[in-house]
N, C-alpha and C positions, 0 to 999 in steps of 0.2 A: 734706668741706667742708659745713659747713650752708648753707640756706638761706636766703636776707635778705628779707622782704618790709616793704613801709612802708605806712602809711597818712596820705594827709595833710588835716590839718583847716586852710582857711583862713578867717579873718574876723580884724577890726582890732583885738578883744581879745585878743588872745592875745600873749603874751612867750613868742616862738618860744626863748629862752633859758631859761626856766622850763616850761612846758608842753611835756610831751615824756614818752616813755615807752618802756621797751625792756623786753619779755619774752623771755625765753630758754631754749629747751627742748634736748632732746637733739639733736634734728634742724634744728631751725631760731631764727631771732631774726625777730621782729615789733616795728619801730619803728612807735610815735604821733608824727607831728611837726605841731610848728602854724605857720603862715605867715600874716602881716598882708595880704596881696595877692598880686598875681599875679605879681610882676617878682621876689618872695623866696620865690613856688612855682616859678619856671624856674630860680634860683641853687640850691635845695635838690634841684631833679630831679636836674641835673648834676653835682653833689656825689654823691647818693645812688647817680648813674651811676657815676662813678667809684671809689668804695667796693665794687662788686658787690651791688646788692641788684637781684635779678632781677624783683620785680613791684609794684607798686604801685595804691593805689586811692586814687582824690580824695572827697574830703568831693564833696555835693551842690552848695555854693555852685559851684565849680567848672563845670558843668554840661557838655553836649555839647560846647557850642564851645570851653571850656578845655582838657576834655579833649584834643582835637582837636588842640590847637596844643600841647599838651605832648606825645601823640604824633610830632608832626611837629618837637617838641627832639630829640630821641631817634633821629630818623630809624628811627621803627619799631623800636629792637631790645627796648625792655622793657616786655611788656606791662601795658597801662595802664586801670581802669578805673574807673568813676565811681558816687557812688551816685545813684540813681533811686528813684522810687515810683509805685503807680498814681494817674494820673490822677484819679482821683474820691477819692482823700485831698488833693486840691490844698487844700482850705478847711483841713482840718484841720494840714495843714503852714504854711499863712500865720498863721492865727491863733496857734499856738507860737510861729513865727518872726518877728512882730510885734513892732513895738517900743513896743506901747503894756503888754509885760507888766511 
């Protein structure tokens, strides 16, 4: 049985029906999914629960405390984690992240 891992990117552009992605190799399948918010990243977790994909990782928007509460959908069985950076590229991740580009 291969393995299923997802990764999900959430922010409001994204047409979680178009934006998506699945690679598939000998051993495993790695989904891209993209979600508008939070309430269509807890309908996709439980979906992806039920499918079997045993691990998952959240884009950054997500942050500790989403994480957190998508762990705690899950009741702990699939681990779950988020992306981060160091602290002293904070300026340099706002100014990309801004919306004055």
């Amino acid at each position: 049985m291969k393995k299923k891992f997802a990764f999900l990117l959430m922010g409001p552009q994204f047409d979680p029906s178009v934006h998506q992605a699945v690679f598939e190799t000998e051993k495993g399948i790695s989904y891209i999914f993209t979600v508008r918010n939070f309430d269509e990243a807890c309908d996709k977790l439980l979906a992806l629960e039920q499918e079997g994909v045993g691990a998952v990782e959240l884009c950054g928007a997500f942050g500790e405390e989403g994480a957190q509460r998508l762990i705690e959908l899950t009741h702990n069985k699939i681990p779950i984690g988020y992306v981060t950076h160091k602290p002293e590229q904070d300026p340099l991740f706002a100014a990309f992240f801004s919306h004055s580009k």
